[in-house]
N, C-alpha and C positions, 0 to 999 in steps of 0.2 A: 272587877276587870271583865271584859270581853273576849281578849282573846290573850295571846304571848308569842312571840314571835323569835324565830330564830334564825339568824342570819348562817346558811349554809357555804359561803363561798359563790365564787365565781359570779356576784352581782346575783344569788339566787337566796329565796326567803321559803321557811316554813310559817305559815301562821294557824294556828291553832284556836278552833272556836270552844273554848270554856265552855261556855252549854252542854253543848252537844258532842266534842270531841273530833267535830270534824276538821277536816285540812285544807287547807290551801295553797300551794306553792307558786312561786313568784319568780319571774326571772324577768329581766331589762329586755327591754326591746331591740329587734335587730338594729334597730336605726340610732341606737345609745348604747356600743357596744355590749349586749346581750346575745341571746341566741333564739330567743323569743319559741323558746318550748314550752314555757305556759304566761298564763295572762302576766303583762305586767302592772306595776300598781297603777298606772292611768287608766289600762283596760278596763280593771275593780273597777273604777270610780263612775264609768260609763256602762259597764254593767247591771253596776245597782242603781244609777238611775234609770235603768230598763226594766230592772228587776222591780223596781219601787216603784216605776210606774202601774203594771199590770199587778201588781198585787195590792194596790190600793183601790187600785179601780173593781178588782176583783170583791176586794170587802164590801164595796158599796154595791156592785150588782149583785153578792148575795142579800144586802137588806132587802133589793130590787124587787127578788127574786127573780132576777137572771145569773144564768149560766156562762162562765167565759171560758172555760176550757176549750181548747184547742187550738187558743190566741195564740199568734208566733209573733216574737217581736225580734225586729233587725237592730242592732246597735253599731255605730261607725262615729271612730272616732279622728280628730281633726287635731294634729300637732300646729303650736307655733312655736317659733326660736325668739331667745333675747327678752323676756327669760322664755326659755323651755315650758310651757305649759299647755296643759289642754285649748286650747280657740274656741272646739264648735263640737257637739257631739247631736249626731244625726242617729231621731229612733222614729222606726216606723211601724208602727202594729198594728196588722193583720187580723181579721176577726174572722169565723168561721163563716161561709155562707149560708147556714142553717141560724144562725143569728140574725131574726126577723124584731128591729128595735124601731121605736114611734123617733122622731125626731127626736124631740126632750128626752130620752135617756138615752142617745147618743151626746148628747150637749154638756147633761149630767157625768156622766160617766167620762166624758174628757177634759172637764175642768176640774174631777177629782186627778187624773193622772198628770194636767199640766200643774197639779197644786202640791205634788207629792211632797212627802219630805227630804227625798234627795235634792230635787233641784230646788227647795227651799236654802238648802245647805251649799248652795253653788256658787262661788262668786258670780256677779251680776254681768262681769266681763264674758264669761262662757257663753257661748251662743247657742239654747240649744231648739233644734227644731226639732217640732215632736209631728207625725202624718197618722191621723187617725185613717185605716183602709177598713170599710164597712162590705166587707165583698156582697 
C-alpha cells in the first residue's frame, strides 16, 4: 500500500504516506461546499503534476550536471461542471536567473517535464499548459 486514508468528517481526509509517515489533510473546496482550509483532492492532482514536473526535469539536469534549485513553480487549476472535473491546469516555471543553459538543454529539460509521469497519467481531455520562464 501507499498510503490509508481516514475520512475525518465534515468532507475532510487524513491521508497517511506509509513510507515515510507523513500527512496530508484534505478538505472540499469552497466552491463544493468545503471550507477549503487545505488542498482539496483536485488541488493534489494539479500539484503533483507540478510537483512531477520539476522533479523529473530535476533528475535529468543532474545527469546534466545542472543545477535547478531555486526553480518556483506556479500551479492553477481550472474547474468544469457537468460532470465536475478538472478542464485545464496551468503550471509555469520559473528558473533562476543564474541559470546560464545552451538552447538544447533547455529543450531537453522541457520535454522531460512535458513527458513526466503525472501528466502521462491524465486524461487526454485535461488541458494542460505548461510555460517554461528561463529568466
Amino acid at each position: 500500500m501507499t498510503a490509508t486514508i481516514q475520512y475525518e468528517g465534515n468532507l475532510r481526509c487524513n491521508a497517511r504516506h506509509l513510507q515515510s509517515n507523513s500527512l496530508i489533510e484534505t478538505d472540499a473546496p469552497t466552491d463544493n461546499r468545503g471550507k477549503g482550509e487545505r488542498f482539496s483532492p483536485t488541488d493534489l492532482v494539479c500539484t503533483a503534476l507540478a510537483t512531477c514536473m520539476i522533479t523529473t526535469m530535476a533528475m535529468k539536469a543532474t545527469d546534466m550536471g545542472i543545477e535547478l534549485k531555486n526553480t518556483t513553480v506556479n500551479v492553477k487549476k481550472h474547474m468544469a461542471s457537468d460532470p465536475r472535473r478538472i478542464a485545464k491546469i496551468d503550471v509555469e516555471l520559473s528558473f533562476p536567473a543564474t541559470l546560464q543553459l545552451e538552447e538544447k538543454e533547455k529543450i531537453i529539460l522541457q520535454r522531460v517535464g512535458d513527458n513526466c509521469p503525472v501528466i502521462k497519467s491524465l486524461h487526454p481531455d485535461v488541458v494542460i499548459n505548461a510555460s517554461y520562464n528561463w529568466l
